[in-house]
BALOBA-1460 file (C-alpha; in Angstrom, 3 decimals):
// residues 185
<rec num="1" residu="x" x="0.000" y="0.000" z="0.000"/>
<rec num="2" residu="x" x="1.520" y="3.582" z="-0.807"/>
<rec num="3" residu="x" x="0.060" y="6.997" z="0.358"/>
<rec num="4" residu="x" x="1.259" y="9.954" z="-1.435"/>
<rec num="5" residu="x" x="0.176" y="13.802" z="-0.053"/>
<rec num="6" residu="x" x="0.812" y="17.482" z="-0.357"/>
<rec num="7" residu="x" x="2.453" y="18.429" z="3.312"/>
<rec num="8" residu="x" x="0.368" y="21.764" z="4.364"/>
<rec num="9" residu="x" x="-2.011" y="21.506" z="1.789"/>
<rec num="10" residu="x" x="-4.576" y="23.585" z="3.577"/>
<rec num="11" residu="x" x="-1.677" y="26.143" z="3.696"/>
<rec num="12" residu="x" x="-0.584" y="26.575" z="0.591"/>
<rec num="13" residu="x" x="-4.283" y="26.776" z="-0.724"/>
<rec num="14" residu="x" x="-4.343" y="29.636" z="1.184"/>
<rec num="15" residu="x" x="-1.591" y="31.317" z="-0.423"/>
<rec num="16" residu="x" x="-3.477" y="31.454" z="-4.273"/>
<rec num="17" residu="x" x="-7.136" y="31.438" z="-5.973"/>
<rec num="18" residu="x" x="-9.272" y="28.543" z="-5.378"/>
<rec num="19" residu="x" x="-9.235" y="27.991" z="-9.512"/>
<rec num="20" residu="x" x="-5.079" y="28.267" z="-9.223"/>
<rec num="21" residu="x" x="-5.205" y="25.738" z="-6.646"/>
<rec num="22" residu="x" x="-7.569" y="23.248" z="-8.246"/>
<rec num="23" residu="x" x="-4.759" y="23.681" z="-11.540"/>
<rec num="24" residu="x" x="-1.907" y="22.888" z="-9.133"/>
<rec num="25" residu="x" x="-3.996" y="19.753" z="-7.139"/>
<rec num="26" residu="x" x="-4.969" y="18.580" z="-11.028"/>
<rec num="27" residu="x" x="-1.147" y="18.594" z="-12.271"/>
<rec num="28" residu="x" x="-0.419" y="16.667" z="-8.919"/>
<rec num="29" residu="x" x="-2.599" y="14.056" z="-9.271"/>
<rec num="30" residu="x" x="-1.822" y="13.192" z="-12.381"/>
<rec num="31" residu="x" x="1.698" y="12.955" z="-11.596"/>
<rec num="32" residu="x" x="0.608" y="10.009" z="-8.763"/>
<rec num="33" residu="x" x="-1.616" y="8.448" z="-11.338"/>
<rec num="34" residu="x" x="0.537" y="8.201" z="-13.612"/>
<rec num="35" residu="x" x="3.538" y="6.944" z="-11.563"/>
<rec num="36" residu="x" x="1.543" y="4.348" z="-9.838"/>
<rec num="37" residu="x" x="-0.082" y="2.910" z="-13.363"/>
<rec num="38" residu="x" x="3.578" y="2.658" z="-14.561"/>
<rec num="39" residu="x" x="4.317" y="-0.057" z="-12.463"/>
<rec num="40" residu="x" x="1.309" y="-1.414" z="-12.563"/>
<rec num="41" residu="x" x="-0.029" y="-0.333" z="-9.009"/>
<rec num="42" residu="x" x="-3.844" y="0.636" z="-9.101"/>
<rec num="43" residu="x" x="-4.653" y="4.354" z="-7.438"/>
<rec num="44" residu="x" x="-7.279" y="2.788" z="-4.925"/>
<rec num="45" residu="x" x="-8.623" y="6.254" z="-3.566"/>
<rec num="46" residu="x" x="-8.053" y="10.357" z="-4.107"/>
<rec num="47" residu="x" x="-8.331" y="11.904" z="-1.015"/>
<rec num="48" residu="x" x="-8.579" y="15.871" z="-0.652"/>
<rec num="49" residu="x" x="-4.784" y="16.371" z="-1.314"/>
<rec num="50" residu="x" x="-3.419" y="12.609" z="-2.058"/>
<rec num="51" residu="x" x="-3.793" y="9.545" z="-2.902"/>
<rec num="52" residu="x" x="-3.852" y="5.505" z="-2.059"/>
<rec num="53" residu="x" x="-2.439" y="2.837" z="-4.462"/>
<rec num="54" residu="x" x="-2.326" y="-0.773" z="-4.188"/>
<rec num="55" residu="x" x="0.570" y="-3.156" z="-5.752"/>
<rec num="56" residu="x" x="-0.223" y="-6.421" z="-5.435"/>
<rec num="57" residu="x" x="-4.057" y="-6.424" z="-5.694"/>
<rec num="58" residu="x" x="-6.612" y="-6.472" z="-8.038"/>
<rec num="59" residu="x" x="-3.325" y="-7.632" z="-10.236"/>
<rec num="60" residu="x" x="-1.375" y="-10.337" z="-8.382"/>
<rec num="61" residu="x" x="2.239" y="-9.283" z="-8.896"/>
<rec num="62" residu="x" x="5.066" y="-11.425" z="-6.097"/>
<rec num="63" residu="x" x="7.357" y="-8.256" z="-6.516"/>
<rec num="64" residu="x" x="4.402" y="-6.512" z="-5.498"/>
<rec num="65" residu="x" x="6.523" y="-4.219" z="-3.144"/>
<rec num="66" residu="x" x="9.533" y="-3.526" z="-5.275"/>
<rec num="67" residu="x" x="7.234" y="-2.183" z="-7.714"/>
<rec num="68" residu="x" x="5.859" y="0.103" z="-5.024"/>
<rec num="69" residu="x" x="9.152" y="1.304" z="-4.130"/>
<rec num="70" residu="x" x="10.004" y="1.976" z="-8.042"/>
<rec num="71" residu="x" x="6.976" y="3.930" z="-8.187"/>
<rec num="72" residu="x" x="7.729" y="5.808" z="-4.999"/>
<rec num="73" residu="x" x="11.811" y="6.851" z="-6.545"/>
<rec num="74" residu="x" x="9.960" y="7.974" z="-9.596"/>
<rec num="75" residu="x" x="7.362" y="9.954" z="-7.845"/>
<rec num="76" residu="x" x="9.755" y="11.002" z="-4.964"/>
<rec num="77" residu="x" x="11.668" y="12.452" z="-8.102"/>
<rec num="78" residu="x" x="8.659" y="13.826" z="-10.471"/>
<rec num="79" residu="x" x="7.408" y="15.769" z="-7.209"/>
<rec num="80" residu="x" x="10.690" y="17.527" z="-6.346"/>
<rec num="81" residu="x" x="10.477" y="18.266" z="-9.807"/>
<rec num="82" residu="x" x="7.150" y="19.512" z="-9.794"/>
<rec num="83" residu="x" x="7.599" y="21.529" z="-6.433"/>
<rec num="84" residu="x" x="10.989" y="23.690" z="-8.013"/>
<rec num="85" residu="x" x="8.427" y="24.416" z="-10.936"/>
<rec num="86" residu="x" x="6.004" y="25.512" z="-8.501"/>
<rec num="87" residu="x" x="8.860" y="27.934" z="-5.996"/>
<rec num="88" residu="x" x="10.179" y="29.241" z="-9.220"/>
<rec num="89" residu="x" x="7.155" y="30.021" z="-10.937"/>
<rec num="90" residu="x" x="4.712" y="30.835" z="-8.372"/>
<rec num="91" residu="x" x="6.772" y="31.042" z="-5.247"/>
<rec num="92" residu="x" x="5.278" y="28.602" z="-3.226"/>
<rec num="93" residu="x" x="7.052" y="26.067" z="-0.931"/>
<rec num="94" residu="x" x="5.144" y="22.791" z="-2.354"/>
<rec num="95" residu="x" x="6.063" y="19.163" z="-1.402"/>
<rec num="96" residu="x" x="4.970" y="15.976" z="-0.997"/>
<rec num="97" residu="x" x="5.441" y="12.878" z="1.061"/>
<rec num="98" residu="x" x="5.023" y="9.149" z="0.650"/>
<rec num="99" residu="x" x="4.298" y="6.219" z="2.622"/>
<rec num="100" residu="x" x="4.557" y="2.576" z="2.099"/>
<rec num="101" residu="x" x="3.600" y="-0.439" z="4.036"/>
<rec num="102" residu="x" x="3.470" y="-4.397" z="3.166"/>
<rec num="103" residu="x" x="1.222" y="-6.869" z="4.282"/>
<rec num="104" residu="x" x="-2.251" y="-8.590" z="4.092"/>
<rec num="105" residu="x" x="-4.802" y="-6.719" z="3.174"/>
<rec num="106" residu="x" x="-8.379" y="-7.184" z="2.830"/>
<rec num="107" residu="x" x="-10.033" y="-6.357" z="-0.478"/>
<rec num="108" residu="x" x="-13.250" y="-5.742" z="-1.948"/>
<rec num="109" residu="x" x="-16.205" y="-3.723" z="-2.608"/>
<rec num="110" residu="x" x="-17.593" y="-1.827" z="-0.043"/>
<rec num="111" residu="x" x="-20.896" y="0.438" z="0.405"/>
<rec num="112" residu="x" x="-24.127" y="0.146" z="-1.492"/>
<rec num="113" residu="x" x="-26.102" y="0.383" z="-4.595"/>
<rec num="114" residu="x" x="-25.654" y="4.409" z="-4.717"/>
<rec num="115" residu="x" x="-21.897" y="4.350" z="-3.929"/>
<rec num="116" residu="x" x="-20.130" y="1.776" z="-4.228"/>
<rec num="117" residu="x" x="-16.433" y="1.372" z="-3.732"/>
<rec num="118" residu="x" x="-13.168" y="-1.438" z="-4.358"/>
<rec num="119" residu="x" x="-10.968" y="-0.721" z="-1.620"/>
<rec num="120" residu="x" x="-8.102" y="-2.430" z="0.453"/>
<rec num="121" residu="x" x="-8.341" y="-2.384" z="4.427"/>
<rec num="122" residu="x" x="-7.019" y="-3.221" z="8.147"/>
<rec num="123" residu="x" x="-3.680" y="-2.835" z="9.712"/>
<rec num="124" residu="x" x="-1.529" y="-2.834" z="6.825"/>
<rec num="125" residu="x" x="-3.903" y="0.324" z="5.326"/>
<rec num="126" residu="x" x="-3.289" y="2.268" z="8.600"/>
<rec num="127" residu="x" x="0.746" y="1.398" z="8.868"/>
<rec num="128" residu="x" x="1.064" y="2.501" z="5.434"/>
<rec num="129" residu="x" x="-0.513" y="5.789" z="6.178"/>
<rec num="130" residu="x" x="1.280" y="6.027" z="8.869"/>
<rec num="131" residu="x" x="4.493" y="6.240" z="7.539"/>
<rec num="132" residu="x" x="3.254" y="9.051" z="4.866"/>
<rec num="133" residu="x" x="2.218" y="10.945" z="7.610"/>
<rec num="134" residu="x" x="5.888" y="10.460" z="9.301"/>
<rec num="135" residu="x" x="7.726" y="11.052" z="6.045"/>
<rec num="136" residu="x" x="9.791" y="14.116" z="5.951"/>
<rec num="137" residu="x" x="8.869" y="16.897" z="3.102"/>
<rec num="138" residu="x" x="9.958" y="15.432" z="-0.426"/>
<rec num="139" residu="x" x="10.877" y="11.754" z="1.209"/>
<rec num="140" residu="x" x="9.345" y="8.225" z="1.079"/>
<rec num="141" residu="x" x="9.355" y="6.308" z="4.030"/>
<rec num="142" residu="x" x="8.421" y="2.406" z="4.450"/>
<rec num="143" residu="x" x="7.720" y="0.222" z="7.275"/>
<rec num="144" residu="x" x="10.407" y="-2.418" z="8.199"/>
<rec num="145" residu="x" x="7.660" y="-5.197" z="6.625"/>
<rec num="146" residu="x" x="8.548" y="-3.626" z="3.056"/>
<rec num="147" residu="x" x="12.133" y="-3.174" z="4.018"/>
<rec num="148" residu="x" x="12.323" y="-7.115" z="4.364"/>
<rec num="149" residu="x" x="10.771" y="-7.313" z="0.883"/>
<rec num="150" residu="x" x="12.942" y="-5.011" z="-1.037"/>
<rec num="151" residu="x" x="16.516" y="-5.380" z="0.700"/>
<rec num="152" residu="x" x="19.329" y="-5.501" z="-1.659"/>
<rec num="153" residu="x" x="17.035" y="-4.474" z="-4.784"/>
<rec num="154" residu="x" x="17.537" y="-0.002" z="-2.864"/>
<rec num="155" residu="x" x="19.443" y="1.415" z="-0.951"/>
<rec num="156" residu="x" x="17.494" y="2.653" z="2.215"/>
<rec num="157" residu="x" x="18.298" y="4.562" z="5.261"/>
<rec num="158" residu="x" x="17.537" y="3.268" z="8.531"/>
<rec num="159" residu="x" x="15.816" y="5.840" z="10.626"/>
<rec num="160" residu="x" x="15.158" y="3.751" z="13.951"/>
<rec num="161" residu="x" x="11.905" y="2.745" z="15.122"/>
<rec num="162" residu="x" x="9.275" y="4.554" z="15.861"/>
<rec num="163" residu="x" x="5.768" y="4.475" z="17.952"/>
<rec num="164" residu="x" x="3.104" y="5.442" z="16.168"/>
<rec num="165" residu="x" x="-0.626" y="6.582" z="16.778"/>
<rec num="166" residu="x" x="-2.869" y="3.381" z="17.151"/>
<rec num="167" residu="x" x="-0.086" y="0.317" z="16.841"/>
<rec num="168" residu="x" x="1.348" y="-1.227" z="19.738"/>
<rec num="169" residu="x" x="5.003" y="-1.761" z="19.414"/>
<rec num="170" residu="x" x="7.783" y="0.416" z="17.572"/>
<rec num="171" residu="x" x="7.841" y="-0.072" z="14.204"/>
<rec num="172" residu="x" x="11.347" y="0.142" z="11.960"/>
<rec num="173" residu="x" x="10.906" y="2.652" z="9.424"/>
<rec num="174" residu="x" x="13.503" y="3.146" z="6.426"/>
<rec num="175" residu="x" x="13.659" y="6.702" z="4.108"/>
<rec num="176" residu="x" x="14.079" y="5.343" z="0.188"/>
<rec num="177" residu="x" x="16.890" y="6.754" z="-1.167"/>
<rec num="178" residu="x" x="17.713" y="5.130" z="-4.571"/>
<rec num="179" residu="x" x="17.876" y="2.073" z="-6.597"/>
<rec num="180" residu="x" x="20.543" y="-0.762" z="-4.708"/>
<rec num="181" residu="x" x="23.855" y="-1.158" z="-6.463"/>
<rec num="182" residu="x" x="23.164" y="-5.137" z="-7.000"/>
<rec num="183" residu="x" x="19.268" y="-4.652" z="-8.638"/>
<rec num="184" residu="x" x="18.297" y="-7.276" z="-10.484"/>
<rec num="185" residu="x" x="15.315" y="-6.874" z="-13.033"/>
């Protein structure tokens, strides 16, 4: 599961027109989709400044959370990209954040016949979210449960453990920094 979000959205919409704004969130979003559909990872729900893509499910993939990861470099990369677009041209400090957690998740369709929606949930969901919500400005950050799935294949930073809001013990958490030096493809 990967979140992706602006940090301070509510902020920076402040800071220009409404119609401005709705350009900026527009560009943004299709950024994410885009990323995510390159490596085949579904965008599973937009939320008000972000999204939530899962790899692994509706398509089965067993690298499920490498391709994750790839998506998160590229978008890590794409958003600093976008955000120097945004300071030069309109002076505003945008950036982003991503999270990424592995695990089970349960999937389906949820609601009723006047809104109906495919979504993943439980723990994995939350610890996912989680870690977007720790990630520094411009950074991806993934739980140690995707660090055991991707060792050796990126290079990632260790950056302790950490307690979070609503899970019980610490929980390692790595920044992505770049591809590994071994990948294999």
């Amino acid at each position: 599961v990967l979140f992706a979000d602006v940090k301070g959205s509510m902020e920076l919409a402040e800071q220009v027109d409404p119609e401005e704004w709705h350009t900026i969130l527009d560009r943004f979003f299709q950024i994410l989709t885009d990323g995510v559909h390159r490596f085949e990872g579904t965008v599973n729900q937009y939320t008000g400044d972000g999204i939530m893509a899962l790899f692994g499910a509706p398509i089965a993939h067993e690298d499920h959370a490498q391709r994750a990861c790839y998506a998160a470099l590229h978008l890590r990369d794409a958003l600093r990209a976008f955000a120097q677009e945004l300071r030069r041209d309109r002076g505003l400090d945008f950036a982003a954040r991503i999270g990424l957690n592995s695990g089970e998740v349960v999937v389906g369709k949820i609601g009723d016949d006047l809104r109906m929606d495919y979504t993943a949930q439980g723990h994995t969901v939350g610890l996912a979210q989680r870690m977007e919500q720790i990630a520094a400005p411009n950074t991806a950050v993934l739980s140690g449960a995707t660090a055991a799935l991707v060792e050796g294949f990126f290079e990632l930073r260790s950056l302790g453990s950490s307690t979070l809001k609503g899970v019980r013990e610490p929980v390692p958490v790595f920044e992505l920094e770049r591809l590994g030096s071994a990948r294999t493809r």
